[in-house]
N, C-alpha and C positions, 0 to 999 in steps of 0.2 A: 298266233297269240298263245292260244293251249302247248306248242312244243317247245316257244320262248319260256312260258311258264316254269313247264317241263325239264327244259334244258337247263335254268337256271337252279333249281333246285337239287336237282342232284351234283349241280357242281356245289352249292352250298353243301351239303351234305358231304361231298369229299374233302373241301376246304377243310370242316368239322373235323374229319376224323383224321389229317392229318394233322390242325391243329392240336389236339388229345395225346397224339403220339405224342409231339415234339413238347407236349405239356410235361407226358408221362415220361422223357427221359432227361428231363433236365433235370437241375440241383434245386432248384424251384420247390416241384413236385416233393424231391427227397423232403427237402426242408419243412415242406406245409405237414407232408404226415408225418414226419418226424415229430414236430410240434404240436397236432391234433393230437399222437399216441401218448406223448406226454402229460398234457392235459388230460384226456382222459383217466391215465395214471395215477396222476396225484389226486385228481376228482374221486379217484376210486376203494386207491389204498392207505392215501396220505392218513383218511379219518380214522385210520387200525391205526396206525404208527404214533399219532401224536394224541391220542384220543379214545371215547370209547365206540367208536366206529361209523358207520353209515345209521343214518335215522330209517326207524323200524315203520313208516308210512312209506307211501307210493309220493304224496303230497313233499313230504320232505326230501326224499330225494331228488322229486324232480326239478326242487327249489335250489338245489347246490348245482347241477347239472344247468340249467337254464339259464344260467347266470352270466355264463359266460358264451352264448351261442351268438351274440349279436357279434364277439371279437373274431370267433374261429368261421363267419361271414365276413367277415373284412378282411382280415388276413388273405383270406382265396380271394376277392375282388382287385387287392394291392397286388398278390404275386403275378396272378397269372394276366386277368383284363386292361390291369394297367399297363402291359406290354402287346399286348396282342397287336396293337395296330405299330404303335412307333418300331417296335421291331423289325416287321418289314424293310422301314428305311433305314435304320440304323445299319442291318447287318447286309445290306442292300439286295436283297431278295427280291425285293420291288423289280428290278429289272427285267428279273427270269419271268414272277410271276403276271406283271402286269402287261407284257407281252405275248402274251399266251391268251388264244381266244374264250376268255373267261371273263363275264362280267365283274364290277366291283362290287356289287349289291350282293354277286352272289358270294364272294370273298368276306365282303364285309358281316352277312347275316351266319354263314360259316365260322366267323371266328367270335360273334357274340353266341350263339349256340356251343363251341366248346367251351368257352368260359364258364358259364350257366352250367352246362352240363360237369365242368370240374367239379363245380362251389355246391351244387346240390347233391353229388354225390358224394361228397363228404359229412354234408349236411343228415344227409339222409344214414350215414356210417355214425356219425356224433348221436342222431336220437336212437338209432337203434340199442346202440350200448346200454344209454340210458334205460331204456324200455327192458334189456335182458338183466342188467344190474338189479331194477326196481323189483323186477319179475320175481328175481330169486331172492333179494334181501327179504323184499315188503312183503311178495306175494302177489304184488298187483302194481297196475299202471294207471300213471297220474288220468285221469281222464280230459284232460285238459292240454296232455301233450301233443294230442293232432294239433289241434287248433294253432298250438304255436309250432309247428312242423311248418304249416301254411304260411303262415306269419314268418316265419326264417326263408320258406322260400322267394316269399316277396322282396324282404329284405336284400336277399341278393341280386334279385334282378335289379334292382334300386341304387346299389351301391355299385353293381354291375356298369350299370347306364354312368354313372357318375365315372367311374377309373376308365372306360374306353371315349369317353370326353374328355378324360387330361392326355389319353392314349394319344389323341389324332392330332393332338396341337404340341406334345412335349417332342426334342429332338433325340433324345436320350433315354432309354429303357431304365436306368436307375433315376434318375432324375423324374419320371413318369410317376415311379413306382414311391418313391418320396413323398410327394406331392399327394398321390391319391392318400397315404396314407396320411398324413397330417390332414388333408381338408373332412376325411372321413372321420377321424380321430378328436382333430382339435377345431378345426375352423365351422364346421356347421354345428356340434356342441355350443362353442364360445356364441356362435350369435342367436343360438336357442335360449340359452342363458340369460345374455343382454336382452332380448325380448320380454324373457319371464318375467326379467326383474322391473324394465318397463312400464309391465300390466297388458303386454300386446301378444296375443295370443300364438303362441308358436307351435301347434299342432300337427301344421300341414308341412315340417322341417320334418327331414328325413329319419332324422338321428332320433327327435321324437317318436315317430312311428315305429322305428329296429326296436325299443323303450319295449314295445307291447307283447314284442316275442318272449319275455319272463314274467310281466306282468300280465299275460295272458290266462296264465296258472292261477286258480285261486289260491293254492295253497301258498306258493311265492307273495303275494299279497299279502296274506295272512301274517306271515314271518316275517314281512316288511313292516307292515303296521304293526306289530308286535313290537318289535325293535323301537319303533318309534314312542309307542309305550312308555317301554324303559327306559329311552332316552330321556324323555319327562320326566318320569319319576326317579331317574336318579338325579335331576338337575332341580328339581325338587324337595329335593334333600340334604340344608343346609351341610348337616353332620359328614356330607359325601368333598366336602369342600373344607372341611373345619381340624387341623391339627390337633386333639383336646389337648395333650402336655403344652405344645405352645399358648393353646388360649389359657389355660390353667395358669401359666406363668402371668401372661399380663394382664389375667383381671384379680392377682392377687391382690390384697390390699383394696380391692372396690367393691368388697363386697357382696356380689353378683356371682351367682354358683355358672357354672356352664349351661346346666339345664335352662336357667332360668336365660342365659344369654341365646342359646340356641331357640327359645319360644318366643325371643325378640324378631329375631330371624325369620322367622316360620311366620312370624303374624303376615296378614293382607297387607299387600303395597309395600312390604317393606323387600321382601326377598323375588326379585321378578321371575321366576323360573315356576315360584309356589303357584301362579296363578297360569302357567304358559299351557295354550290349547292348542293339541296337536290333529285335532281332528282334521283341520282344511287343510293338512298336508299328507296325508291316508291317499294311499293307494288306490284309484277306483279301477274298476271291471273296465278295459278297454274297450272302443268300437272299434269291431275286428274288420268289418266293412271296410271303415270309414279308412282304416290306419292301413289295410291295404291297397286302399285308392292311391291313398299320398305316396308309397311304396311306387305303385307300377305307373303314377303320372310322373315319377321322378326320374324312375327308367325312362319310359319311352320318350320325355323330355329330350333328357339328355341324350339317348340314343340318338335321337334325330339329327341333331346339331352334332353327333360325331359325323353322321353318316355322310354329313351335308359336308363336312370339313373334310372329310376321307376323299370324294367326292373330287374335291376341289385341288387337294393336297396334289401338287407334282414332288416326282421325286427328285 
């Protein structure tokens, strides 16, 4: 039983790190860093170029930086995990490798360990920038950036689990890869959504929980409710809504100055924005527990149901 054990593990572990190579030299691979250096780029420089530069806190930069971590997780779940398994049968490899005294479990836990291992270590290449970016502008690091380090790497595993379930069932490596990204994108958004709006609690949807990986930050929060602020108060604000030449033109001859039309405006019950409370839509503190539960039960869900489908799949 101990050399079964044994055995099987280091053949996962070769699986691994052949699956990695063949990560690391595809157009795939080129494309994801390609795309991550960019992002980074513009996250970096854009704010010299068009502006007057990077915010002088740890808090603020980490709130431009973190905005975008839940995409540059999905993007490595859609490249690389949503082919790892179809691939095999696609390019029929299956035959070589499934004839060859090597278990599937160990095949299979081999190729969700290189994925995982791809997506984190980009992951882990995305906060670091972050962290030497803040270092040098602010001075200092968000303190709140582990937390969502953790929180991104859950996420992965989570989205992980989800693209090697469209893996074991799609016939087609681009067609896998489609798919994972729209259901990760658009299809478990939309029905978080439809839920909210409801009144039916959609917490334990995945797409909610990747949510916590920026809203982890207090400072992101902050700058969220902030916003939201302004958004009130400028909707608030007849005069933000009000032409004065044109109204000047058609209250001539009635009388009624502009001032006086705009304090009509502004009274109670007459202008619905003047009285609009934005509290119950404020940002709260995440449960970082909790939103990692939902995270690694969505993995290991769906992992299973690949496993079982991989399992079963002749080629």
């Amino acid at each position: 039983m101990g050399k079964t054990v044994s055995e099987s593990t280091v053949q996962a572990f070769v699986v691994m790190k052949n699956e990695v190579l063949k990560f690391a030299h595809s157009k795939r691979m080129a494309l994801y860093l390609g795309l991550v250096l960019l992002i980074l780029a513009i996250m970096t420089f854009a704010p010299y170029i068009i502006g007057d530069g990077l915010p002088d806190t740890p808090g603020g930069i980490s709130s431009m930086y973190l905005s975008l971590v839940s995409l540059i997780v999905l993007m490595s779940s859609t490249l690389f995990a949503s082919i790892s398994i179809v691939s095999e049968y696609e390019e029929r490899t299956a035959l070589i490798v499934f004839t060859r005294p090597i278990r599937k479990i160990s095949i299979y836990v081999g190729k969700v360990l290189a994925s995982l291992l791809v997506s984190w270590a980009f992951i882990i290449l995305y906060y670091a920038v972050t962290a030497v970016v803040s270092s040098v502008v602010a001075g200092g690091i968000d303190p709140d950036l582990l937390t969502s380090l953790v929180l991104a790497f859950g996420y992965s595993f989570g989205t992980t689990g989800v693209a090697l379930l469209v893996s074991s069932i799609m016939k087609k490596s681009n067609t896998s890869t489609i798919l994972t990204f729209v259901i990760l994108l658009a299809i478990l958004p939309a029905i978080s959504t439809v839920m909210t709006v409801s009144g039916t609690d959609a917490s334990f949807m995945l797409d909610q929980a990747g949510g916590t990986i920026a809203s982890a930050s207090e400072s992101y929060r902050d700058s969220m409710n902030a916003a939201l602020d302004g958004l009130a108060a400028a909707l608030s604000n007849p005069a933000n809504f009000i032409n004065p030449d044109a109204l000047m033109a058609a209250l001539a001859g009635t009388g009624m100055s502009l001032e006086q039309f705009i304090a009509i405006l502004s009274s109670p019950g007459v202008w619905f924005a003047s009285s609009m409370d934005v509290s119950s839509m404020y940002m709260q503190a995440p449960d970082v527990a909790y939103s990692l539960g939902v995270m690694l039960a969505w993995g290991i869900a769906c992992m299973v149901i690949a496993l079982i489908k991989f399992n079963r799949r002749e080629f």
